[in-house]
C-alpha positions as CSV (number, residue, x, y, z in Angstrom):
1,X,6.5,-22.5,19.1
2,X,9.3,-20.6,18.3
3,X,7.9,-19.5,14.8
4,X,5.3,-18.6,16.3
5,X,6.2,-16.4,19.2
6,X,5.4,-12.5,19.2
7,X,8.8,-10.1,20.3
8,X,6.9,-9.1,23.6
9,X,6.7,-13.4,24.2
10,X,10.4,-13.9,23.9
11,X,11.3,-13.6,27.7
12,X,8.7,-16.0,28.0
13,X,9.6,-18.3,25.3
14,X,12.8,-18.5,26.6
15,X,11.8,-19.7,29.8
16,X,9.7,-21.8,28.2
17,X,12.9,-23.5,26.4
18,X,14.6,-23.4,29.7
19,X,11.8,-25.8,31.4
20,X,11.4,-28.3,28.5
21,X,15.1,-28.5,28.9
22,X,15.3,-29.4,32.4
23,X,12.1,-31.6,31.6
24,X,13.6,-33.6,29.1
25,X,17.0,-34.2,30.8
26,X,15.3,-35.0,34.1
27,X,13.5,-37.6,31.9
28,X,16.7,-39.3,30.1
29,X,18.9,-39.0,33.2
30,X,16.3,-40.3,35.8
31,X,16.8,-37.7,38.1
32,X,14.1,-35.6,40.4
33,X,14.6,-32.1,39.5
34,X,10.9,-31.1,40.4
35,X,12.1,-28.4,42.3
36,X,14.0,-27.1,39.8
37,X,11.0,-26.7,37.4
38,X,8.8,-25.6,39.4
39,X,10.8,-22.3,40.4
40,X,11.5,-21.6,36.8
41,X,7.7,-22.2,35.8
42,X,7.1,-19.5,39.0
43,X,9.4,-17.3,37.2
44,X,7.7,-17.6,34.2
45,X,4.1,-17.7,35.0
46,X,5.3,-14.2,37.4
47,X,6.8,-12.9,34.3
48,X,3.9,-13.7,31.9
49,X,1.8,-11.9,34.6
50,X,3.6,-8.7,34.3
51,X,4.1,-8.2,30.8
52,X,0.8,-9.1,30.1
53,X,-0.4,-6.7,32.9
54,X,1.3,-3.5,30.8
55,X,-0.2,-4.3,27.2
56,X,-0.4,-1.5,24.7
57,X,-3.8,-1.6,22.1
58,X,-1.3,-2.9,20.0
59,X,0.1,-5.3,21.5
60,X,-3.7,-6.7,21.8
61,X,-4.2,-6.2,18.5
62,X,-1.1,-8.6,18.2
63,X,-1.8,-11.3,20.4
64,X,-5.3,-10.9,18.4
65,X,-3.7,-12.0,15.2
66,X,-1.3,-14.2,17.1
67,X,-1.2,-17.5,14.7
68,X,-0.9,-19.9,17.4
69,X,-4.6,-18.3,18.6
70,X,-7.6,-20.7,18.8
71,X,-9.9,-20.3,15.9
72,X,-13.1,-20.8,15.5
73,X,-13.2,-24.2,13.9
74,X,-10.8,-25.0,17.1
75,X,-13.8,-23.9,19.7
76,X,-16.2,-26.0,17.6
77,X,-14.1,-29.2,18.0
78,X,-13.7,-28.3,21.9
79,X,-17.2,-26.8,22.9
80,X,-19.6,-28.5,20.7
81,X,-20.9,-31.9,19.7
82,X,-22.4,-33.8,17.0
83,X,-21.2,-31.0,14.4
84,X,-22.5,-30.9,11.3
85,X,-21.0,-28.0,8.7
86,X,-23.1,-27.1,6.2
87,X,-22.3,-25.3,2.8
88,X,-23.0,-23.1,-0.3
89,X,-25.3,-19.4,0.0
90,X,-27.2,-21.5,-2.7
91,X,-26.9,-18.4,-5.1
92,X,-23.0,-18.3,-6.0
93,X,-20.3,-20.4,-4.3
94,X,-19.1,-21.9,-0.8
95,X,-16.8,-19.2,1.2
96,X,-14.3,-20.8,3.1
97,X,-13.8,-17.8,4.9
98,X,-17.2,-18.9,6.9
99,X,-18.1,-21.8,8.4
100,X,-21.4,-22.7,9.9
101,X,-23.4,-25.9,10.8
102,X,-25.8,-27.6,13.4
103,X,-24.5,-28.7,16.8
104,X,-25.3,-29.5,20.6
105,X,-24.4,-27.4,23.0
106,X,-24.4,-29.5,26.4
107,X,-27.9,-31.0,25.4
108,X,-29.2,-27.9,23.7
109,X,-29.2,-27.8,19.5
110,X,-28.0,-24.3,18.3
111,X,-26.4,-22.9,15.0
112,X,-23.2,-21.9,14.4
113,X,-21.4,-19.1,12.2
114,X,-18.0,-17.9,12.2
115,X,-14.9,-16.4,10.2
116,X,-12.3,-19.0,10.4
117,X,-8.5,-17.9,9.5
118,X,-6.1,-20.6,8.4
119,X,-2.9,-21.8,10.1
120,X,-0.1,-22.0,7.5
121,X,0.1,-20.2,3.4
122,X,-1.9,-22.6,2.4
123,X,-4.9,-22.9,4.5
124,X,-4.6,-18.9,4.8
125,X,-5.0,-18.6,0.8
126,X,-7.9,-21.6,0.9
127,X,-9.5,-19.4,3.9
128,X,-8.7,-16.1,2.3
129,X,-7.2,-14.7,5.5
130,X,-10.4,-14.9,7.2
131,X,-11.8,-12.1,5.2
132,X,-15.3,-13.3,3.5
133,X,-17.1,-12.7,0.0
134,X,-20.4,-12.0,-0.7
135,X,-21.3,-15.5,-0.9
136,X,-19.8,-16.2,2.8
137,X,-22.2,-13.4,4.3
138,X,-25.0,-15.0,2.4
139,X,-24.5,-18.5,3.1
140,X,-24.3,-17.4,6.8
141,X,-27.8,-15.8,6.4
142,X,-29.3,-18.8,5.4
143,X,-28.0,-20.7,8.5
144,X,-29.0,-18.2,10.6
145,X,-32.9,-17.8,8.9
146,X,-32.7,-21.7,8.9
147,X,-32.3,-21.5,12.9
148,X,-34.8,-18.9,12.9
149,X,-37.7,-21.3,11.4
150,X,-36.4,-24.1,13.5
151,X,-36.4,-22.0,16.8
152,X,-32.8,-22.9,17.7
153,X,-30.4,-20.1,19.4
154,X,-27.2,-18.8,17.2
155,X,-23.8,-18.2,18.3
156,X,-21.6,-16.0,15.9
157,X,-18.0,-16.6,16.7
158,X,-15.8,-13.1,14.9
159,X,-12.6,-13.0,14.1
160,X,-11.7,-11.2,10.6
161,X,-9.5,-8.6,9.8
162,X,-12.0,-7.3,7.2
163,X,-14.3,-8.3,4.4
164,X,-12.8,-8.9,1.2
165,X,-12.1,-6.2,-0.9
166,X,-11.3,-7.6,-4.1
167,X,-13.1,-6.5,-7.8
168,X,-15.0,-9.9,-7.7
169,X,-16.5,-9.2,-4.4
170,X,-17.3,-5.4,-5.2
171,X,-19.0,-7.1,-8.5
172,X,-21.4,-9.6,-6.2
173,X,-22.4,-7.1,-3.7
174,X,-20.1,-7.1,-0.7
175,X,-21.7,-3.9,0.9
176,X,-25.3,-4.9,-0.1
177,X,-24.7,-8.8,1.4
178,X,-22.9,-7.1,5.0
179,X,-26.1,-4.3,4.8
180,X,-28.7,-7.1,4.3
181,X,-27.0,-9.7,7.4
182,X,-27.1,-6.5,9.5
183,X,-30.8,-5.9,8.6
184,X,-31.9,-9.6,8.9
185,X,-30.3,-10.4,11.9
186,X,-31.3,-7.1,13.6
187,X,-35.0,-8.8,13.2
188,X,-34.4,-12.5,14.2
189,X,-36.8,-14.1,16.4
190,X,-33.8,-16.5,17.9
191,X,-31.9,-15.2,20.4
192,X,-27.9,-14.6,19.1
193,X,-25.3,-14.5,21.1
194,X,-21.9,-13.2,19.4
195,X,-18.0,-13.7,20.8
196,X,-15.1,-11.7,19.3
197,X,-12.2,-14.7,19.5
198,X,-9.4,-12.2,17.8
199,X,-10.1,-9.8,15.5
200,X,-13.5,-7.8,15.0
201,X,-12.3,-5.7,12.0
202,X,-14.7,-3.2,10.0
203,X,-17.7,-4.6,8.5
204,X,-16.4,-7.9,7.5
205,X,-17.2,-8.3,11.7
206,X,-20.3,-6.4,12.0
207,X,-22.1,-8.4,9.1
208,X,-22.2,-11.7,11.6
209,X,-22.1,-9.2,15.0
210,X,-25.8,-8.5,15.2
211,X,-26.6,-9.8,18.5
212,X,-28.8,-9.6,21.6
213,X,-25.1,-10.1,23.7
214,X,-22.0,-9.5,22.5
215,X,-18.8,-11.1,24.2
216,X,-15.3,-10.2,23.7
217,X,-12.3,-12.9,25.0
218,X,-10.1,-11.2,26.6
219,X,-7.4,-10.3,24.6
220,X,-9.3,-9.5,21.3
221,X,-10.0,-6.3,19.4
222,X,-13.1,-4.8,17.8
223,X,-12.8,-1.9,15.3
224,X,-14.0,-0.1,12.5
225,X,-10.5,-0.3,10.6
226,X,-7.5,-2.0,10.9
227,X,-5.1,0.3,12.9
228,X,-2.6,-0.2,9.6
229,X,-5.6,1.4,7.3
230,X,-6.1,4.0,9.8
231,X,-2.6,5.2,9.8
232,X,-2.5,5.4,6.0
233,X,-5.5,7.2,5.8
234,X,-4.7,9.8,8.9
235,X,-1.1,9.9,8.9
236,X,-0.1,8.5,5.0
237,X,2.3,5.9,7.0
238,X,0.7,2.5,7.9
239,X,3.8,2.1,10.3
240,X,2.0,4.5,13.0
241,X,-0.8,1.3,13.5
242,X,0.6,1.3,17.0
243,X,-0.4,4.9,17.6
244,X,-3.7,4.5,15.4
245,X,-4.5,1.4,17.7
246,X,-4.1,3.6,21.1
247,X,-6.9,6.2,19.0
248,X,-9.2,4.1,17.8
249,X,-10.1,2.3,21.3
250,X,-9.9,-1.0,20.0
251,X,-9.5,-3.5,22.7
252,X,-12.0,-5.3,24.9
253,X,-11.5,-3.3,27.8
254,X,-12.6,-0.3,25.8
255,X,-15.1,-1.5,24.2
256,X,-17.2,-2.7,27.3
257,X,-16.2,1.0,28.9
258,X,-17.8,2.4,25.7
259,X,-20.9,0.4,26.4
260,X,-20.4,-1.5,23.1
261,X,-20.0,-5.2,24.1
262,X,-21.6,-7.0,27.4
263,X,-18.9,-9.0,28.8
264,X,-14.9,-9.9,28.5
265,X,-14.4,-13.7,28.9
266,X,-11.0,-14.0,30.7
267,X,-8.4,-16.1,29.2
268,X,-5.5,-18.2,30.2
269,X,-2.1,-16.8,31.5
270,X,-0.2,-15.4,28.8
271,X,-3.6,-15.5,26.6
272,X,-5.7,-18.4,24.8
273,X,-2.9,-19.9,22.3
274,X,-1.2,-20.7,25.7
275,X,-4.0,-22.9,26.5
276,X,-6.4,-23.6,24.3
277,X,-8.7,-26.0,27.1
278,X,-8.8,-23.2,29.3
279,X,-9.9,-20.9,26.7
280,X,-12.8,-22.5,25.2
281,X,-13.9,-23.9,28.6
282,X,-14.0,-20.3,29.8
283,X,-15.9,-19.2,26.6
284,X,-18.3,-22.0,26.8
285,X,-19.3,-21.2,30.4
286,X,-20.0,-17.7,29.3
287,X,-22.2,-18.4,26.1
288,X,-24.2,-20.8,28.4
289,X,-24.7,-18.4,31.5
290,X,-26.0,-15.9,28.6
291,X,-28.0,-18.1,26.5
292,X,-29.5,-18.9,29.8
293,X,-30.4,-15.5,30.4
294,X,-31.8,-14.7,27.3
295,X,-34.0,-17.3,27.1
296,X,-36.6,-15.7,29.8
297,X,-37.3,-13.5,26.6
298,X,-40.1,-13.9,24.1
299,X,-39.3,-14.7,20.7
300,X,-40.6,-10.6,19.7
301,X,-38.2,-9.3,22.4
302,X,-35.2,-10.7,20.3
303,X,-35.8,-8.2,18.1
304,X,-36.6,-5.5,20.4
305,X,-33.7,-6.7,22.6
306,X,-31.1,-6.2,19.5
307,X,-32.6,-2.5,18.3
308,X,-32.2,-0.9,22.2
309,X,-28.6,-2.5,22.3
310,X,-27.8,-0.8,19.1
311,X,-29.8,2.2,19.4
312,X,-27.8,3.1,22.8
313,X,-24.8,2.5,21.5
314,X,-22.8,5.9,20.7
315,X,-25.1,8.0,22.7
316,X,-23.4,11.2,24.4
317,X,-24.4,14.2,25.7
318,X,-22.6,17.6,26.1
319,X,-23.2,20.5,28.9
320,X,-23.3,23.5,28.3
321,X,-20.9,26.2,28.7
322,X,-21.3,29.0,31.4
């Protein structure tokens, strides 16, 4: 844990130490001190409740990237059965960076895509960071037009700091392969149901964020750069990402203000790496309720579902001046 704890976490962590303390010599020593730990865990649960109450953009954008965060591969594992990855954009190669299979969702057969980051240097590097090629955008589209031909709902889970930007991916087509997912899945006769787990960053999100709802956990951000790229770009100093991150609206909260996402799913006290059962229970509850709702539509309103969503979004009108 302690590796892995953010500098606005280290009041809590050290409560945190403070309990497991107690716990364990309350363990080796035989002695009741229940009362003990439970005032510290009310100190810290109070204190998790304040500081998460008084978050900055980029302090979301931090507990966004937080590596203890679930991932998508860990919702799979805790929402889903019988799942079945499957691989390749049969043109190229297998992106790591995506995952994507068959599985049951209480009963119900659906397909799954998703970025999926990796834990430590070496999983990151056999993931790329999260940030997918060509090829992971493709193979994606062929799991999601292989849903659409068997009728089953999708569920795009996003969390990506960006597409990949190397020569080799500028060589395949990485604008062309994000253009064409936004295309095809703006015309799927499947409903799709999308869920920003940490970060939604650029294009490398929007490419699998075509969807008739969009949900955002939380604590998660959804942008059109990284607030680091902004900075450099506006202020030639990718140090002011904090004050980039307040510009650019980036957080959950905003982005349902702004009318671009249709939900927040809560998540656990002191966000979902604290708990991840809490966390995908509270997701899975919301994908249901919506792929309930969404199934009252015909297979053409998908489509026609998808283009008003988009359509609306940015619209803003101006007065005039007397």
């Amino acid at each position: 844990m302690a590796l892995n704890v953010l500098d606005l976490e280290k009041p809590i962590a050290e409560l945190d130490k403070n309990i497991a303390a107690l716990k364990t010599v309350s363990e080796e020593e035989g002695v009741d001190r229940s009362v003990e730990i439970a005032e510290l865990e009310s100190q810290r649960d109070n204190l998790i409740s304040q500081i998460f109450a008084n978050l900055s953009a980029w302090d979301k954008t931090l507990i966004a990237r937080h590596p203890s965060r679930p991932y998508t591969l860990d919702y799979i594992r805790a929402i889903f059965d019988d799942f079945i990855e499957l691989h390749g954009d049969r043109l190229f190669a297998d992106d790591k960076a995506i995952v994507g299979g068959f599985a049951s969702l209480s009963g119900r057969p659906v397909m799954i895509v998703g970025h999926q980051k990796g834990r430590d240097l070496k999983e990151r590097q056999y993931r790329n960071f999260g940030s997918a090629k060509p090829e992971g955008y493709r193979k994606a589209l062929r799991l999601m037009k292989m849903a659409e031909k068997l009728g089953i709902p999708i569920i795009s889970f996003i969390d990506t700091p960006a597409a990949d930007c190397s020569f080799g991916s500028e060589e395949r087509g990485i604008s062309e392969a994000i253009a064409r997912n936004m295309y095809e899945m703006s015309m799927l006769t499947v409903p799709v149901v999308v869920v920003v787990i940490g970060e939604g960053g650029s294009g490398g999100a929007i490419g699998l964020a075509v969807g008739n709802r969009i949900l955002m956990l939380e604590h998660s951000v959804y942008s059109v750069i990284p607030p680091e790229s902004c900075a450099a770009i506006i202020w030639r100093d990718p140090t002011k990402g904090p004050q980039a991150a307040e510009c650019l609206k980036i957080t959950a909260q905003h982005a349902l203000e702004n009318g671009l996402i249709d939900e927040i799913i809560p998540e656990p006290l002191g966000g979902a790496h604290r708990n991840y059962d809490a966390a995908a229970a509270s997701l899975k509850a919301a994908v249901i309720r919506n792929l309930e709702e969404l199934s009252e539509l015909s297979a053409e309103d998908y489509a026609k579902d998808r283009y008003a969503k988009f359509r609306n979004m940015g619209i803003f009108g101006t007065e005039p001046q007397e």
